[in-house]
C-alpha positions in Angstrom: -6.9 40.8 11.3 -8.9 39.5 8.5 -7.2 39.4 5.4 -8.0 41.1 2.0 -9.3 37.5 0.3 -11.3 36.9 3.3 -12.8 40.6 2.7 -13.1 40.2 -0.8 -15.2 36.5 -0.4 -17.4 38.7 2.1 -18.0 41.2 -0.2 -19.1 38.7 -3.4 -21.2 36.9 -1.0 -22.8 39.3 0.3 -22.8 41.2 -3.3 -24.5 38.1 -5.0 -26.9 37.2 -2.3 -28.4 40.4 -2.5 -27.6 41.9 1.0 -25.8 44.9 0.2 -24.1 46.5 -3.0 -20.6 46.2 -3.3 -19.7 49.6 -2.3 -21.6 49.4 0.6 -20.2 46.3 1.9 -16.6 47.5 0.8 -17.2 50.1 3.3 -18.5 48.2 6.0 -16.1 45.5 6.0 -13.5 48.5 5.8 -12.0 47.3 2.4 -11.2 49.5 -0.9 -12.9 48.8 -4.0 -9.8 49.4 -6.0 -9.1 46.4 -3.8 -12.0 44.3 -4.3 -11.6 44.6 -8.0 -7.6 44.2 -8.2 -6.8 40.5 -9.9 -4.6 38.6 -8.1 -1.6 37.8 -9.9 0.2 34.3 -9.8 3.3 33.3 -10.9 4.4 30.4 -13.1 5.9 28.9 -10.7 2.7 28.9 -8.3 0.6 27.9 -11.3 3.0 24.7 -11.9 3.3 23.5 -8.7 -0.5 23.3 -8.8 -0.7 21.9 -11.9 1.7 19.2 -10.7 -0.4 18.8 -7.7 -3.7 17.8 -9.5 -1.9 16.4 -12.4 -0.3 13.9 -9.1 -3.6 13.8 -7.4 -6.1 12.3 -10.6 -2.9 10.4 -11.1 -2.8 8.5 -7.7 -6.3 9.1 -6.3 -6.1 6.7 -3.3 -2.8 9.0 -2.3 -3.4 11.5 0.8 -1.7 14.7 0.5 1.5 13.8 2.5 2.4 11.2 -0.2 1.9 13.4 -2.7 4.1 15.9 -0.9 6.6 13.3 -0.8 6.7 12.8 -4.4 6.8 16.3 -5.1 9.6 16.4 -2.9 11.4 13.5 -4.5 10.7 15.4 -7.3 12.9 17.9 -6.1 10.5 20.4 -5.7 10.2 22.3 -2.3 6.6 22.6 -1.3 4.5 22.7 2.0 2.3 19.9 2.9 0.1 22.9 3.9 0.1 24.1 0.4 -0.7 20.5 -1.4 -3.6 20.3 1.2 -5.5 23.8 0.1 -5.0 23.1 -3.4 -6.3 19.4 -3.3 -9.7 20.9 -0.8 -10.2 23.8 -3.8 -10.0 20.4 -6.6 -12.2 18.4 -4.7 -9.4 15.5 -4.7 -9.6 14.5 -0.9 -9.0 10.9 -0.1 -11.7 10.0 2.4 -11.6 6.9 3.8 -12.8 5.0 7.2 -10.3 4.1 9.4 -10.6 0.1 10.5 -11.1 -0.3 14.1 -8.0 -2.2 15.7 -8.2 -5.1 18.7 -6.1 -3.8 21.4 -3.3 -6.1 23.0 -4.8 -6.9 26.5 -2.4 -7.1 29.4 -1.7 -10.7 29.8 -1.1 -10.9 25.8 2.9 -10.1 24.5 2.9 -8.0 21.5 3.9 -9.8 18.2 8.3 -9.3 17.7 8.7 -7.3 14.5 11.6 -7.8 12.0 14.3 -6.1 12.7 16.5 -6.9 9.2 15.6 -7.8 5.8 14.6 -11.6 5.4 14.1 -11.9 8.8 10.3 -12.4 8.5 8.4 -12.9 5.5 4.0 -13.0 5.1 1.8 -14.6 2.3 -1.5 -14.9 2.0 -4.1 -15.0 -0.4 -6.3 -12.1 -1.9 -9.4 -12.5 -4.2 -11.2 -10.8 -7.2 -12.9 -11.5 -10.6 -12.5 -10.6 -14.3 -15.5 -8.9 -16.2 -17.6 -12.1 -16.8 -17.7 -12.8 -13.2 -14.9 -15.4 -12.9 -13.1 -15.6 -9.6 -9.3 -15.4 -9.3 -6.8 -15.8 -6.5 -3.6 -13.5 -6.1 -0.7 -14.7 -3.6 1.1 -11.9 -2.3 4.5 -12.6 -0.4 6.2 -9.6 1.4 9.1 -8.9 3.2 7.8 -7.8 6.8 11.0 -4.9 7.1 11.8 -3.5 3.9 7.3 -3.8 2.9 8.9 -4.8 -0.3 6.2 -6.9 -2.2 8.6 -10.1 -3.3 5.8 -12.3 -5.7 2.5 -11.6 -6.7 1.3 -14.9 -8.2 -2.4 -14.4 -10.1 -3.8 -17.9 -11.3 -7.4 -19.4 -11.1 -6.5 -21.7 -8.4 -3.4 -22.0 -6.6 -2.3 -25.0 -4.5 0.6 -26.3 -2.3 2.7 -26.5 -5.3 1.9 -24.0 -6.8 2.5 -21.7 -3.1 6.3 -23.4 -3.3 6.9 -22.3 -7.0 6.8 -19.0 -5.9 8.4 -19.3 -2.9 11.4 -20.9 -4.6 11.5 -18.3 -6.7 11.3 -15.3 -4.5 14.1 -17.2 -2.2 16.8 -17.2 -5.6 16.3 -13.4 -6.1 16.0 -12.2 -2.5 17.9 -15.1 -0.4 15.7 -17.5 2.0 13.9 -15.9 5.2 14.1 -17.2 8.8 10.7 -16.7 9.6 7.5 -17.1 7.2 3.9 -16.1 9.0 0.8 -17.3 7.3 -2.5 -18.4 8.6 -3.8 -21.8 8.8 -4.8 -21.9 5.2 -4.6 -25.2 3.5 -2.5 -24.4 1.2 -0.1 -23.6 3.7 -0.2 -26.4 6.2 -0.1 -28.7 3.8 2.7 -31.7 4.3 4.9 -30.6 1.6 5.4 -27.1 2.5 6.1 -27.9 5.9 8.5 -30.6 5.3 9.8 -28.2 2.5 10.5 -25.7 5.3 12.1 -28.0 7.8 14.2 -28.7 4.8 15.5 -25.5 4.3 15.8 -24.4 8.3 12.9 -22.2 7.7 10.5 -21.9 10.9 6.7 -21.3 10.2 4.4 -19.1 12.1 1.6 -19.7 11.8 -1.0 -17.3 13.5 -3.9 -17.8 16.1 -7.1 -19.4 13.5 -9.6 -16.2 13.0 -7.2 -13.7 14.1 -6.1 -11.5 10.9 -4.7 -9.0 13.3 -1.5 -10.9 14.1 -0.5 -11.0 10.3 -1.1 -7.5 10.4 1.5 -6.0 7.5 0.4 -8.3 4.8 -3.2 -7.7 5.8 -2.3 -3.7 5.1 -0.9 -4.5 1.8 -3.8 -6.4 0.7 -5.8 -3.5 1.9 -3.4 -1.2 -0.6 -3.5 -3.4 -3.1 -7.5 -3.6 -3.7 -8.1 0.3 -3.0 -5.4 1.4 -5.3 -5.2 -1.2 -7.6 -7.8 -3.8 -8.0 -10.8 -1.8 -7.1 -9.8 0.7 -10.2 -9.5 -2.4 -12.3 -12.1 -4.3 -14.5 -9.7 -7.2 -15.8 -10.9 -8.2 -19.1 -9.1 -11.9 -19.1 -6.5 -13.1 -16.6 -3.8 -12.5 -18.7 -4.6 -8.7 -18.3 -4.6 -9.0 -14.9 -1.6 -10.5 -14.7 0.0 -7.9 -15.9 -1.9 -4.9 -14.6 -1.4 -6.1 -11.1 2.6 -6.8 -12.1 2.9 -3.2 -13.1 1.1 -2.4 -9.8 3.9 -4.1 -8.0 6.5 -2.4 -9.5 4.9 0.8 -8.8 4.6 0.0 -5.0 8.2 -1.6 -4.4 9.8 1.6 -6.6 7.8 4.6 -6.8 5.0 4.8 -3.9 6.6 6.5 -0.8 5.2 4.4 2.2 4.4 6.2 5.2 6.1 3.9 7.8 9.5 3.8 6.0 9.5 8.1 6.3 8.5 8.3 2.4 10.7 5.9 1.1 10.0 3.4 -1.3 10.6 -0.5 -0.2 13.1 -0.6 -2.9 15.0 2.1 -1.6 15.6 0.6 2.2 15.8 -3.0 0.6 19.1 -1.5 -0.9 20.0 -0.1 2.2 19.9 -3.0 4.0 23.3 -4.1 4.5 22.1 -7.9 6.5 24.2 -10.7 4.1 21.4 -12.8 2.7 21.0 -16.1 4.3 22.4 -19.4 2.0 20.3 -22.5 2.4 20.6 -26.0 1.3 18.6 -26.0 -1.9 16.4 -29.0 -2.6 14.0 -28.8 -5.4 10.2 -29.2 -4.6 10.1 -32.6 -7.1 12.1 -34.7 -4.2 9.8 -32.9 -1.3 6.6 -34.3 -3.3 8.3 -37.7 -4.0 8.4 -38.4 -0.1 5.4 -36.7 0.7 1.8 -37.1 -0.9 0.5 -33.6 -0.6 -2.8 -35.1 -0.8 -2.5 -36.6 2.6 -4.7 -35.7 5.5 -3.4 -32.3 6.7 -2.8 -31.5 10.3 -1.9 -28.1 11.9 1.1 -27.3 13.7 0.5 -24.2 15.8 4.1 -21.8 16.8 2.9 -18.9 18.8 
């Protein structure tokens, strides 16, 4: 059976395009006018729930309507994914977005171990961009492969092996040290120091297959999040400013944006979950690591695959 809004659309159409009148088509379509011309009533509580919807939506434009159920829902709000999707087709607020293609595992290759606690197996790697007079900037973004908890994002104009330990340090005194740290087979990180530095610590460096982006898969996705949702909504005026924008962006990703492979829940949320003890290691500053080792020494490249 067709229902009364379907009747009533077919009746303004064909009202308005000049087919029929609207009596005529009322009768044809077997609809009463008293019908056609009744207002629909809506509650409050249907007109704030889609309030909330677009109000959510303009907020977060890159979100698709399953993460915006799911902060409705953390909301406390019970809505229909169903529902969010009608009401963000009638705005015009769908998120549409090609999909990458992906290289499939052939049948002599073994699929790449995923973590299986926190600080099992942390990525880093570098993403670019530029402020509004055209200068270039790097970002180095450091994740933690289980919880998708974004540990450091470090914005400077250039960033070298020292600068790649600094941060590393300082991630490994908040969150404890990882076993595992995959990277590619970027110069700043096959440099002398930071391998030495690693050996130092009992920290094992995998480093993936040169030109194949697919085996550091999860920090490749977060880059991907990170310049749709962040940095491509950005024009950074100075560094400084985007120093902090892309800070607050971080916060926003490790402790409000539901992620879609954790079941909506936010990387801070299973990071404190996570009941692995965090790993001690023997600390040793970066200052006696570049007093042995010149980090401006030829580099070589140790492939673990």
């Amino acid at each position: 059976m067709v229902s009364p809004a379907s009747k009533r659309r077919a009746v303004r159409h064909a009202s308005e395009s000049g087919l029929s009148g609207i009596a005529q088509a009322c009768r044809a379509l077997g609809l009463a006018r008293s019908g056609y011309y009744r207002v629909v009533k809506v509650s409050a509580q249907r007109k704030r729930r889609r309030n909330r919807i677009v109000k959510l939506s303009r907020k977060h434009p890159r979100y698709g309507y399953r993460r915006i159920t799911a902060l409705l829902r953390r909301e406390g709000g019970l809505v229909n994914p169903k529902c969010v999707a009608r009401v963000r087709r009638a705005e015009g607020l769908q998120v549409r977005k090609r999909q990458r293609r992906l290289r499939r595992v052939g049948p002599g290759q073994q699929a790449r171990q995923e973590a299986q606690h926190r600080n099992q197996v942390w990525s880093w790697d570098f993403v670019s961009d530029q402020v509004e007079n055209g200068s270039p900037f790097r970002i180095l973004t450091l994740i933690d492969e289980h919880t998708r908890e974004c540990l450091a994002t470090h914005v400077a104009w250039s960033i070298r092996a020292p600068d790649v330990l600094g941060v590393l340090e300082s991630a490994i005194r908040k969150q404890g040290a990882p076993q595992h740290i995959r990277s590619d087979n970027g110069p700043e990180f096959i440099a002398y120091a930071i391998q030495d530095w690693a050996q130092q610590h009992q920290i094992k460096m995998r480093y993936i297959k040169p030109g194949s982006p697919w085996e550091n898969g999860y920090i490749e996705s977060f880059h991907d999040k990170l310049r749709d949702e962040c940095l491509n909504r950005e024009v950074f005026g100075n560094l400084a400013e985007a120093r902090v924008v892309i800070s607050e962006w971080r916060k926003e990703y490790n402790e409000c944006r539901p992620h879609s492979s954790l079941g909506y829940r936010t990387p801070a949320e299973v990071a404190a979950r996570c009941q692995t003890p965090l790993r001690a290691t023997p600390y040793a500053p970066f200052d006696s690591v570049r007093e042995q080792h010149n980090i401006n020494k030829p580099r070589t490249l140790e492939l673990h695959l």
